[in-house]
PyMOL Python script that loads the backbone (N, CA, C, O; Angstrom):
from pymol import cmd

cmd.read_pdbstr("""\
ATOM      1  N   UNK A   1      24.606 -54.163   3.386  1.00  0.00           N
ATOM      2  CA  UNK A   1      24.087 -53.133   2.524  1.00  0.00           C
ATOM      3  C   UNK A   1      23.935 -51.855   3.349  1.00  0.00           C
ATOM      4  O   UNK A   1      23.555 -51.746   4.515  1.00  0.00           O
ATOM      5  N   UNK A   2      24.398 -50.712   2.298  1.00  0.00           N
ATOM      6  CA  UNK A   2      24.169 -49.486   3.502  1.00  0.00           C
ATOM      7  C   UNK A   2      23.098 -48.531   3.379  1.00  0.00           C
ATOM      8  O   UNK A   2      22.809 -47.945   2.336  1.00  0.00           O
ATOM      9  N   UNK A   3      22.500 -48.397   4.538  1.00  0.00           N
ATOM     10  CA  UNK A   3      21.053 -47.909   4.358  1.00  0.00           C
ATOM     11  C   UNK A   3      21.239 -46.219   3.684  1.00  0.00           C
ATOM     12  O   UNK A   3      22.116 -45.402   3.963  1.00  0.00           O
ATOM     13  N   UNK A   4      20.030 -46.070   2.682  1.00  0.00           N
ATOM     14  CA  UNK A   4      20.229 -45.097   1.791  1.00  0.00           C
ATOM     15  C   UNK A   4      19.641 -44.021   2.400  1.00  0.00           C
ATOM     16  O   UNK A   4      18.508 -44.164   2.857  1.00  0.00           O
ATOM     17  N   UNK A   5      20.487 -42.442   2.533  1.00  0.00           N
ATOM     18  CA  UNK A   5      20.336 -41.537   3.205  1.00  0.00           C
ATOM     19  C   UNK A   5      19.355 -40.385   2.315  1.00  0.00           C
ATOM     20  O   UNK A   5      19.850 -39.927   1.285  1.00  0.00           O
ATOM     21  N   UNK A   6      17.607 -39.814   2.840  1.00  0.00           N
ATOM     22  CA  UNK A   6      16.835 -39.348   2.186  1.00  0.00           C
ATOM     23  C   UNK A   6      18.279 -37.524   1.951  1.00  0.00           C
ATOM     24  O   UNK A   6      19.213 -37.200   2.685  1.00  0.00           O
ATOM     25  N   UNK A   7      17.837 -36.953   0.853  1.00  0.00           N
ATOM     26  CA  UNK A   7      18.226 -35.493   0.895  1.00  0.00           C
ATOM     27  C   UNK A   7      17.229 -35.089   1.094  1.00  0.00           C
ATOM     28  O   UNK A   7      16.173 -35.526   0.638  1.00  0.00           O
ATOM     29  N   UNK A   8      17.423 -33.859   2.065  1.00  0.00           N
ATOM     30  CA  UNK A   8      16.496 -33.269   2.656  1.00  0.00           C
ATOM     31  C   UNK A   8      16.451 -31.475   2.466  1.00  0.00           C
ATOM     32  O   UNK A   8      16.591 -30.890   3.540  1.00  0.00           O
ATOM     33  N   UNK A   9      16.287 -30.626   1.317  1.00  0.00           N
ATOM     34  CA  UNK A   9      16.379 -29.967   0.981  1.00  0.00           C
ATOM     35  C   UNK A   9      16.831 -28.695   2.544  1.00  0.00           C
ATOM     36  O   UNK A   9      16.362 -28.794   3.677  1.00  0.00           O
ATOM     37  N   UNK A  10      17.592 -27.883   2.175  1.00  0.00           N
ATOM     38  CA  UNK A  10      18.167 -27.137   3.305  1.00  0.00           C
ATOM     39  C   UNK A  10      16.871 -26.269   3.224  1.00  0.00           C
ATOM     40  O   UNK A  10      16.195 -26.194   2.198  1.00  0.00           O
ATOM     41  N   UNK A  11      16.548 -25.546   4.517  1.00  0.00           N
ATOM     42  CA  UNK A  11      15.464 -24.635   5.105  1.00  0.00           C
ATOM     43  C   UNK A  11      15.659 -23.661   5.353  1.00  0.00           C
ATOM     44  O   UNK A  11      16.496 -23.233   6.148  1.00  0.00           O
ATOM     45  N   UNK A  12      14.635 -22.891   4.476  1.00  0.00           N
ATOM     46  CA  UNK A  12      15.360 -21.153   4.838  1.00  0.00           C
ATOM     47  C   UNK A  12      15.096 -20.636   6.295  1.00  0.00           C
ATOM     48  O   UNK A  12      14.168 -21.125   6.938  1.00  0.00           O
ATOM     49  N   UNK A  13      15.939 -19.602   6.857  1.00  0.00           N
ATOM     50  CA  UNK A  13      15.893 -19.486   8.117  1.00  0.00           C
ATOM     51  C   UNK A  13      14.651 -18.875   8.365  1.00  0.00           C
ATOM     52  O   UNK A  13      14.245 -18.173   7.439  1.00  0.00           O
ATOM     53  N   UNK A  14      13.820 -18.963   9.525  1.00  0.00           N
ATOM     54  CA  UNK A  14      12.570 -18.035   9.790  1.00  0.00           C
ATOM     55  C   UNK A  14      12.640 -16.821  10.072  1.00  0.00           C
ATOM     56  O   UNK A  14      13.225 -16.157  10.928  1.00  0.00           O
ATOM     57  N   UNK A  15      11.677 -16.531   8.883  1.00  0.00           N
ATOM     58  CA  UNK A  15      11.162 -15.065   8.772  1.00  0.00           C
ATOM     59  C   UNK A  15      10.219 -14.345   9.654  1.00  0.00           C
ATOM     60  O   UNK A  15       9.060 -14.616   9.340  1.00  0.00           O
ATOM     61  N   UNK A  16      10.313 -13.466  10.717  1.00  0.00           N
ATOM     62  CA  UNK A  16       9.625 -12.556  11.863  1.00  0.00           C
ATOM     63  C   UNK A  16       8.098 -11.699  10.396  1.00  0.00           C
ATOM     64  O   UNK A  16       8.185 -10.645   9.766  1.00  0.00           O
ATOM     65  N   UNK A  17       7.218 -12.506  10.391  1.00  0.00           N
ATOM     66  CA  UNK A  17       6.282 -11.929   9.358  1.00  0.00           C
ATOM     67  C   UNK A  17       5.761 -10.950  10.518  1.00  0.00           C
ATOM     68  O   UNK A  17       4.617 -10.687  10.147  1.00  0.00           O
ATOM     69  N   UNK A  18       5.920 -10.469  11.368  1.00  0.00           N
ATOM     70  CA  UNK A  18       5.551  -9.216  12.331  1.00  0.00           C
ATOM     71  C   UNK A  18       6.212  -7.883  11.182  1.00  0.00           C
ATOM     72  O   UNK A  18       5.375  -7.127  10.690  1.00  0.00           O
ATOM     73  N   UNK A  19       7.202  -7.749  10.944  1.00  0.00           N
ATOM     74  CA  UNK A  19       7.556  -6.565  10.350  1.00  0.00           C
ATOM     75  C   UNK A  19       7.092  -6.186   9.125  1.00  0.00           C
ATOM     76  O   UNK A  19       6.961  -5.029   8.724  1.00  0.00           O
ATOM     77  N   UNK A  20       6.767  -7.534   8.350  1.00  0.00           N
ATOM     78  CA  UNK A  20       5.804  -7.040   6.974  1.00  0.00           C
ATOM     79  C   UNK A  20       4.329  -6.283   7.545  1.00  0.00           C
ATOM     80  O   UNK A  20       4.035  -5.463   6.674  1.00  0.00           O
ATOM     81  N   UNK A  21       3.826  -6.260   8.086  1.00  0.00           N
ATOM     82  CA  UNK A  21       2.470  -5.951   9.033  1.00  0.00           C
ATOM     83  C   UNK A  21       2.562  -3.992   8.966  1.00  0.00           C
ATOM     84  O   UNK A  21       3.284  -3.254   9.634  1.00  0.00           O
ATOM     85  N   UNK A  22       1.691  -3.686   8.063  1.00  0.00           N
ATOM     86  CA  UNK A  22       1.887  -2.310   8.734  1.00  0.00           C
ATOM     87  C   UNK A  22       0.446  -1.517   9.054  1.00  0.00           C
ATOM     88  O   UNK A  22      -0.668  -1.623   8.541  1.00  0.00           O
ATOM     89  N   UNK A  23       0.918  -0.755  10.032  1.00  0.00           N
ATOM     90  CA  UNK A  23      -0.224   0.072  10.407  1.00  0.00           C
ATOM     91  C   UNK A  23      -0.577   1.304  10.210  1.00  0.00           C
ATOM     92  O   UNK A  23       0.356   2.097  10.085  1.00  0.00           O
ATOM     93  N   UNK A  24      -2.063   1.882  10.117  1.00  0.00           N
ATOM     94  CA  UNK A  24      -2.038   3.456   9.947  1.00  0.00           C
ATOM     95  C   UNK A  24      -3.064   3.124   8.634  1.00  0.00           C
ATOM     96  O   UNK A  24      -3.680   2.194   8.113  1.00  0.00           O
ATOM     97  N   UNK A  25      -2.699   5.039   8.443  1.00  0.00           N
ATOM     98  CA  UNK A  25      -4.449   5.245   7.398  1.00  0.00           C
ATOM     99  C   UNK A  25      -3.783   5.356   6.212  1.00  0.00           C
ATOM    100  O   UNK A  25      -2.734   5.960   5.986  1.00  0.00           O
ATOM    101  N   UNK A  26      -4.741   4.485   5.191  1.00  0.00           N
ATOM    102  CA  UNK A  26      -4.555   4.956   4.027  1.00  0.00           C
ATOM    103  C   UNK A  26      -4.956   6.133   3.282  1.00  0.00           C
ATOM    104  O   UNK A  26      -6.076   6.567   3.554  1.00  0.00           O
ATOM    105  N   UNK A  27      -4.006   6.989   2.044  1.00  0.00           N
ATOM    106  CA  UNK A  27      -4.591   8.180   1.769  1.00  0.00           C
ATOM    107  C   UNK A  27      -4.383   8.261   0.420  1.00  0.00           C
ATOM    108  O   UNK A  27      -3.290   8.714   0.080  1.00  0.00           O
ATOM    109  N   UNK A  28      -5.425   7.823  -0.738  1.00  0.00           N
ATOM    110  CA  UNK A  28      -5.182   7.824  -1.807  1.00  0.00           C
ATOM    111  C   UNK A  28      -5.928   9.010  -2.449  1.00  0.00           C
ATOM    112  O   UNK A  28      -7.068   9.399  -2.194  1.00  0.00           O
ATOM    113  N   UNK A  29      -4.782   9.647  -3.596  1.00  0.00           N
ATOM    114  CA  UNK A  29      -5.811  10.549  -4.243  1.00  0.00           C
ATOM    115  C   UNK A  29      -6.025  10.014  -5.419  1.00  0.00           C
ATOM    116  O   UNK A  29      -5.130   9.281  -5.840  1.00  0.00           O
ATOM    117  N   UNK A  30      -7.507  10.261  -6.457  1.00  0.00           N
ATOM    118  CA  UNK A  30      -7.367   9.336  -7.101  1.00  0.00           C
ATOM    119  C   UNK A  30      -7.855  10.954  -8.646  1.00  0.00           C
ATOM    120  O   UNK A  30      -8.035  12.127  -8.320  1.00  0.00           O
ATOM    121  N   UNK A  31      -7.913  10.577  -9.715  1.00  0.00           N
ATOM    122  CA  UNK A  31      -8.351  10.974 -10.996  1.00  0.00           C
ATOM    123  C   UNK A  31      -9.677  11.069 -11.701  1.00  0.00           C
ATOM    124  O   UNK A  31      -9.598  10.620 -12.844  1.00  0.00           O
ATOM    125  N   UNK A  32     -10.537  11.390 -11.466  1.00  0.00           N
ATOM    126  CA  UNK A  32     -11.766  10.676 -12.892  1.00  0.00           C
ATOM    127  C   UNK A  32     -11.676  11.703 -14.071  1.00  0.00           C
ATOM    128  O   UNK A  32     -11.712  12.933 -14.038  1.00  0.00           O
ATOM    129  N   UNK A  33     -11.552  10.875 -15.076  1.00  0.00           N
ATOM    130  CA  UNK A  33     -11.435  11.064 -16.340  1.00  0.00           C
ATOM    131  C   UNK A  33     -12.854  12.083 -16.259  1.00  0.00           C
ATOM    132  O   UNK A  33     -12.803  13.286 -16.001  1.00  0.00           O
ATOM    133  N   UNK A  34     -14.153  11.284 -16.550  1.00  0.00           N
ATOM    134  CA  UNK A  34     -15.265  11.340 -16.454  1.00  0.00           C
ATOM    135  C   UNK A  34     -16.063  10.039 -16.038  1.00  0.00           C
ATOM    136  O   UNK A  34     -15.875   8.833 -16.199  1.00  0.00           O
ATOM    137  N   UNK A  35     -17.377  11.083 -15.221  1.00  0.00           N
ATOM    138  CA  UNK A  35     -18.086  10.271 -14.216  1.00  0.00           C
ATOM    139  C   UNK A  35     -18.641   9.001 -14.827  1.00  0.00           C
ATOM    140  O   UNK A  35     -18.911   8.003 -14.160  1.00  0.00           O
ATOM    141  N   UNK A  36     -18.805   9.109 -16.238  1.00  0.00           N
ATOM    142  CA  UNK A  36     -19.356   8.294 -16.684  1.00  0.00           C
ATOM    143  C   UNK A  36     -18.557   7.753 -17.838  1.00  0.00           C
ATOM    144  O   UNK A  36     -19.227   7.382 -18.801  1.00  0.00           O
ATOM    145  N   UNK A  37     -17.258   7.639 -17.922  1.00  0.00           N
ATOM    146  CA  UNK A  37     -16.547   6.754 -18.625  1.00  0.00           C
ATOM    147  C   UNK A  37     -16.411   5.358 -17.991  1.00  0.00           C
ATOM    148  O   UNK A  37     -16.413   5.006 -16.811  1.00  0.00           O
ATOM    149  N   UNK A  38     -16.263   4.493 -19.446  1.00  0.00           N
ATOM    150  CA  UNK A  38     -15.983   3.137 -18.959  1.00  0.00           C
ATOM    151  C   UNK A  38     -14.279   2.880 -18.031  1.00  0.00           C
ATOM    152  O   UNK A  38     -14.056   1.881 -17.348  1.00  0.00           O
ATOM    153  N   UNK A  39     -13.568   3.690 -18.178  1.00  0.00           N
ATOM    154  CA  UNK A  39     -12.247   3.536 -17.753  1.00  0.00           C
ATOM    155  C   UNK A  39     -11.992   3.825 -16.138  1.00  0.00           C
ATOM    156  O   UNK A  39     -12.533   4.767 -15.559  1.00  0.00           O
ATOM    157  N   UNK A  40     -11.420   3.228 -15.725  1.00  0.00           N
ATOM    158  CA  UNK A  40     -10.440   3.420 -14.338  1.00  0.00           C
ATOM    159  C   UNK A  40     -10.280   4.686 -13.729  1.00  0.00           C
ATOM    160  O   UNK A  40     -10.048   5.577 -14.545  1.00  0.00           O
ATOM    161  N   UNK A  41     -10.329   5.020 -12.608  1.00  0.00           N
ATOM    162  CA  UNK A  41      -9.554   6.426 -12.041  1.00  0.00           C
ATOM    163  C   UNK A  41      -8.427   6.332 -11.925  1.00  0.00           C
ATOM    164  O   UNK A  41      -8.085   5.278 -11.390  1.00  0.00           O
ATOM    165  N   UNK A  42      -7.255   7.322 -12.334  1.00  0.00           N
ATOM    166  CA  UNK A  42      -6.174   7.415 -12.317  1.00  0.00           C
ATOM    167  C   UNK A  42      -5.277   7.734 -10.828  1.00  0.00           C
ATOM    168  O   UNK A  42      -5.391   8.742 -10.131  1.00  0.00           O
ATOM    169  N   UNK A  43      -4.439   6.648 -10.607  1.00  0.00           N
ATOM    170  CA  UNK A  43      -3.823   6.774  -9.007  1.00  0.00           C
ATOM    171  C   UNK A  43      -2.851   8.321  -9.475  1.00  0.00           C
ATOM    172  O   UNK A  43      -2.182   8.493 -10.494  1.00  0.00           O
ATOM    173  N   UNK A  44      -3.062   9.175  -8.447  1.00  0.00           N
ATOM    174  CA  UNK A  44      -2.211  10.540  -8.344  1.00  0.00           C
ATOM    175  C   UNK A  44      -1.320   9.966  -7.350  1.00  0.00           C
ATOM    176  O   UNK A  44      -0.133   9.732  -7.576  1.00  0.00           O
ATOM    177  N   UNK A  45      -1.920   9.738  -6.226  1.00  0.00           N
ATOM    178  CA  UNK A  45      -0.747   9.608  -4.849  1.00  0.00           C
ATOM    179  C   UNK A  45      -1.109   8.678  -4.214  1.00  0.00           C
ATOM    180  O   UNK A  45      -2.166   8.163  -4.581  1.00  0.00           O
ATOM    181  N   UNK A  46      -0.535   8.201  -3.252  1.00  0.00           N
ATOM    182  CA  UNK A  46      -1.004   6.891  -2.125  1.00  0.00           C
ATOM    183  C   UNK A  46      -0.011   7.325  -0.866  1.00  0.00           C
ATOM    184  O   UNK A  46       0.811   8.199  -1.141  1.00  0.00           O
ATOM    185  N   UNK A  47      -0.007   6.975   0.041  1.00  0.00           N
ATOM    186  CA  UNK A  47       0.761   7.334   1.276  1.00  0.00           C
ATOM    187  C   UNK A  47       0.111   6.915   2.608  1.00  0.00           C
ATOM    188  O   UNK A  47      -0.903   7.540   2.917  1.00  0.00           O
ATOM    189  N   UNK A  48       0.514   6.009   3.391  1.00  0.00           N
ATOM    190  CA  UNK A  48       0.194   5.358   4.641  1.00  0.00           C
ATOM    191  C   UNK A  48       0.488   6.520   5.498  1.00  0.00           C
ATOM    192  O   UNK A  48       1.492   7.219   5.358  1.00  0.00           O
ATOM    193  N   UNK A  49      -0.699   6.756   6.661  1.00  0.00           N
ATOM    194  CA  UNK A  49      -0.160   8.267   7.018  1.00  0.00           C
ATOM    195  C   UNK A  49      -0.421   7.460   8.806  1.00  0.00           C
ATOM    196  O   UNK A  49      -1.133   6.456   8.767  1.00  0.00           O
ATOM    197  N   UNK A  50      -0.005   7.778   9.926  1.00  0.00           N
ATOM    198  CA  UNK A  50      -0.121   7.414  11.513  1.00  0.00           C
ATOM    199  C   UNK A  50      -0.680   7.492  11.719  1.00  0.00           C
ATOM    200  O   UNK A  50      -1.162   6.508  12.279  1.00  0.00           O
ATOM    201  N   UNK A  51      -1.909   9.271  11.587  1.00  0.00           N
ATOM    202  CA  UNK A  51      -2.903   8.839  12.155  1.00  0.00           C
ATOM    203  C   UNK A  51      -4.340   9.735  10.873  1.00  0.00           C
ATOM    204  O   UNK A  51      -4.183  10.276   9.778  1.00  0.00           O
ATOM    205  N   UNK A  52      -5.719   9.483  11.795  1.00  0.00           N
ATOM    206  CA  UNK A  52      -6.436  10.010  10.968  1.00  0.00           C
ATOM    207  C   UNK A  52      -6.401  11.735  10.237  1.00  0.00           C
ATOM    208  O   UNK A  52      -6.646  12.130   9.097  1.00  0.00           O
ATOM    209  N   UNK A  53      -5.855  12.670  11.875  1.00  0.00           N
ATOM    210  CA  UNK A  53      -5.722  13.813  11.087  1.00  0.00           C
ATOM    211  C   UNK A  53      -4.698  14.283  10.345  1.00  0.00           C
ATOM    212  O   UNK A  53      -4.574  15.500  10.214  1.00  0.00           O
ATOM    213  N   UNK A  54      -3.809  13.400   9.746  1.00  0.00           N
ATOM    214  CA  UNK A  54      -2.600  13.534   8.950  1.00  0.00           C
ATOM    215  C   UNK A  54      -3.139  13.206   7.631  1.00  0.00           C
ATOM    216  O   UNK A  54      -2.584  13.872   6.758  1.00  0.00           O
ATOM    217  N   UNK A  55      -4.050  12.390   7.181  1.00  0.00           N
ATOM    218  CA  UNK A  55      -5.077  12.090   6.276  1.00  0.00           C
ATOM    219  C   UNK A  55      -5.566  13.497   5.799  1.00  0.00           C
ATOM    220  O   UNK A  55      -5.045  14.229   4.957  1.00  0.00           O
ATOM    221  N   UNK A  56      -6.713  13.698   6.556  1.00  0.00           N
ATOM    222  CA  UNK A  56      -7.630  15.022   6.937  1.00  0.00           C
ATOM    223  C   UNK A  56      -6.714  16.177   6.735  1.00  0.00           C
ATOM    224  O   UNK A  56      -7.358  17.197   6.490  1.00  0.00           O
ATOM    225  N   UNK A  57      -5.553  16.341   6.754  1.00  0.00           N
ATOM    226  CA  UNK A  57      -4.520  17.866   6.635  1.00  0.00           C
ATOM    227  C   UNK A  57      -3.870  17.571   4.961  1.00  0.00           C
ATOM    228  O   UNK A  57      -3.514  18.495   4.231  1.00  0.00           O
ATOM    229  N   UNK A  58      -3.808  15.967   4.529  1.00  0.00           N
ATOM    230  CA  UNK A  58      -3.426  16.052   3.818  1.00  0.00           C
ATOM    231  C   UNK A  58      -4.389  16.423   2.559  1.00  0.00           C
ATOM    232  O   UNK A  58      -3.903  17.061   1.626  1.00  0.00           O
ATOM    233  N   UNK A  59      -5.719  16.035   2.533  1.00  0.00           N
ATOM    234  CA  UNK A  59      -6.353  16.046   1.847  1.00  0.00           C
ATOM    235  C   UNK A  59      -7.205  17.337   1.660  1.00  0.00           C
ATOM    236  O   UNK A  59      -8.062  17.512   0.794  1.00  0.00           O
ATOM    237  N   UNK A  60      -6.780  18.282   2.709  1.00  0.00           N
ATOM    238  CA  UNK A  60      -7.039  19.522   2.290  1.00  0.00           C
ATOM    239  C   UNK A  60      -5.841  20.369   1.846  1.00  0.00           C
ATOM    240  O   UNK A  60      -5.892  21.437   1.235  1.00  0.00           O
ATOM    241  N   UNK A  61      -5.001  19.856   2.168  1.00  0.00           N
ATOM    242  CA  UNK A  61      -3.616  20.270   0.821  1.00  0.00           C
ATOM    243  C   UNK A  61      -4.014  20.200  -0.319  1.00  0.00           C
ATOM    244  O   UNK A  61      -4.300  21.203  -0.973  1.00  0.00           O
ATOM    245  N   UNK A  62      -4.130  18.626  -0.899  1.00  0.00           N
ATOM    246  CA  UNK A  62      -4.866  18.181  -2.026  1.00  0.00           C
ATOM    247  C   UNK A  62      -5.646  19.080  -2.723  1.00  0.00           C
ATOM    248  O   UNK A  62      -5.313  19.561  -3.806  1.00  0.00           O
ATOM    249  N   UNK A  63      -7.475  19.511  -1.685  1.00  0.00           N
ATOM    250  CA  UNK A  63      -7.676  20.300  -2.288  1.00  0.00           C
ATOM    251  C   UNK A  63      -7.263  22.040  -2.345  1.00  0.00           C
ATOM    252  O   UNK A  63      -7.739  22.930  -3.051  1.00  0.00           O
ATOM    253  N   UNK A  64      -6.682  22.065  -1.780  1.00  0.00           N
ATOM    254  CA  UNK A  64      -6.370  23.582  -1.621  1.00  0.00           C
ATOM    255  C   UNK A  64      -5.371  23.696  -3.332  1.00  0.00           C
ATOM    256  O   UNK A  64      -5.500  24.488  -4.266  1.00  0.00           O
ATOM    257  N   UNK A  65      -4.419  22.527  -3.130  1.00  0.00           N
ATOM    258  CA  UNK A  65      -3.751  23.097  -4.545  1.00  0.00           C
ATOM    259  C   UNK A  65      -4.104  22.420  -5.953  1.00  0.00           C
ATOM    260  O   UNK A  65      -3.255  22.119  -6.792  1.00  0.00           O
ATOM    261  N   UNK A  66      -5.392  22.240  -6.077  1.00  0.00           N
ATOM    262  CA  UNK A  66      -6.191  21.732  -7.159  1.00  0.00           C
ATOM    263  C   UNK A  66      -7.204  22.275  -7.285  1.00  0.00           C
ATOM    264  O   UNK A  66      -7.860  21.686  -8.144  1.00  0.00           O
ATOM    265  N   UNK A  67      -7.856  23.334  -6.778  1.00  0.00           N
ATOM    266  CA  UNK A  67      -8.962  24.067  -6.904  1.00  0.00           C
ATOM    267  C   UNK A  67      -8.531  25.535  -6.590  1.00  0.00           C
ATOM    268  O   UNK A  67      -9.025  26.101  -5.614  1.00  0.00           O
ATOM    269  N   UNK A  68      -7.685  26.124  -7.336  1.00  0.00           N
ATOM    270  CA  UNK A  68      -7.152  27.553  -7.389  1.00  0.00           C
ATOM    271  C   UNK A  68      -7.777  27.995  -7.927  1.00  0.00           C
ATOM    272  O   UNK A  68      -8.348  27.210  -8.683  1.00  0.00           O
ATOM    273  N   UNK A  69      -8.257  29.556  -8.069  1.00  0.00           N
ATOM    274  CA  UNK A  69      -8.780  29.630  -9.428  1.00  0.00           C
ATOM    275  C   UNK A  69      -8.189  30.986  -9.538  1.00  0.00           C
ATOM    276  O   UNK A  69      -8.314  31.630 -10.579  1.00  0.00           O
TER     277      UNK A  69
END
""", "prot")
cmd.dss("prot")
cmd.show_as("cartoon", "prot")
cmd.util.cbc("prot")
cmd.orient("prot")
């Protein structure tokens, strides 16, 4: 009798999970409807920035061109 051979599903090759990994500041701008609505703030922008004062330059962009008057 011939001994019965298991299948052994093929294996995906390994994945380096180092490159999913990222670093740096987050910089979200966000919306309020109103302060006191039940609803969500609305995402405007998001952007992973290197370092903190790239944040800090961006977010006075932000406000510089949203408070014109």
């Amino acid at each position: 009798m011939l001994a019965r051979r298991h299948h052994t599903p093929p294996t995906a090759p390994a994945r380096d999970a180092t490159v999913a990994i990222l670093t740096g500041f987050w910089f979200e701008a966000l919306c309020y409807a109103d302060a006191y609505a039940a609803q969500r703030p609305e995402l405007l922008d998001r952007a992973m920035l290197d370092t903190p004062e790239e944040a800090v330059r961006l977010i006075r962009v932000q406000i510089r061109t949203t408070h014109r008057s």
